[in-house]
Residue, then its C-alpha position, 0 to 999 in steps of 0.5 A: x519502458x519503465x520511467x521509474x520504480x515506486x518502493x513502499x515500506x512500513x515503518x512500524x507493525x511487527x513482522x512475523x515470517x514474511x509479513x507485517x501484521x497490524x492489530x485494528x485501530x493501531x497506527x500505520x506508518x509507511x514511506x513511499x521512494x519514487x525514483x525516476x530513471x529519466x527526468x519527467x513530470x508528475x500530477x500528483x500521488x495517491x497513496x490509499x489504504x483499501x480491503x479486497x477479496x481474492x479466490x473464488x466467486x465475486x471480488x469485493x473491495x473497500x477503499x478506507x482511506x486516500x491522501x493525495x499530494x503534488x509532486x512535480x518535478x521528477x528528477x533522473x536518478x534523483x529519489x522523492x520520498x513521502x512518509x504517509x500514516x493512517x489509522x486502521x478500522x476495527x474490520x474487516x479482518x486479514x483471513x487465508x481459507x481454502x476458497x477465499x482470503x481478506x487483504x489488506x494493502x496500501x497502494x501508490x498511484x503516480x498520476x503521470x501526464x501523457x504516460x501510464x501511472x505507476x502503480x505499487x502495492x504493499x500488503x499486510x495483514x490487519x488482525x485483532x488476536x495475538x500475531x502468531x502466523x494461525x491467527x490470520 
C-alpha cells in the first residue's frame, strides 16, 4: 500500500509541446508536494539533479547535484511542500537519436524508516540552442 504520492513541478523553464526545457547555466526552480495517506515518519529527503543514458548499450549516469533535509512528521492528508533550485552545468546536453537519448531529471527520495522510500522523478530537457522541438 502506497503511504503517499510525492508530485514534483518546475517553476520556471519554457514549455515546448510537453517539455520543459532549460539552456546550460540557467537557474531551475522546482517544488516537491509530499502528501501522506496515513500518518508516518520521515528521515530525511533528498532531491538530486542527475544525467543518464537510455537505449542501447551500456547505462551511464552522473549525479550533479543533491540537497538533503529533515522532515519528520507526516501528517494523513496534510501536504508538505519544499521549493528547491540548482544551477545547471554547461553539458552534457539533452539528446533523442535513434539508439541513444541523454536525460536529464530531478528526482526525489523519501527516506522512510522501516517502509520502502518513495521515489519520484521529473524530467526536462537541458539544451544551449534556440528551444524549438529539433534542437534537442
Amino acid at each position: 500500500m502506497k503511504k503517499a504520492t510525492v508530485d514534483i513541478i518546475f517553476l520556471n523553464g519554457k514549455q515546448v509541446q510537453g517539455d520543459v526545457r532549460f539552456h546550460p547555466g540557467e537557474r531551475l526552480q522546482g517544488r516537491l508536494t509530499i502528501t501522506p495517506y496515513r500518518d508516518s515518519q520521515c528521515r530525511e529527503v533528498r532531491v538530486t539533479l542527475r544525467w543518464f543514458t537510455q537505449g542501447r548499450g551500456t547505462r551511464v549516469e552522473g549525479k550533479v547535484l543533491e540537497h538533503t533535509f529533515p522532515l519528520g512528521a507526516l501528517n494523513q492528508g496534510v501536504p508538505i511542500t519544499r521549493d528547491f533550485s540548482f544551477t545547471l552545468p554547461e553539458a552534457p546536453w539533452s539528446y533523442r537519436g535513434k539508439y541513444l537519448h541523454v536525460v536529464w531529471a530531478v528526482e526525489v527520495q523519501v527516506d522512510l524508516p522501516r517502509a520502502r522510500d518513495l521515489t519520484a522523478r521529473a524530467t526536462f530537457i537541458l539544451h544551449p540552442y534556440g528551444l524549438s522541438e529539433t534542437d534537442a
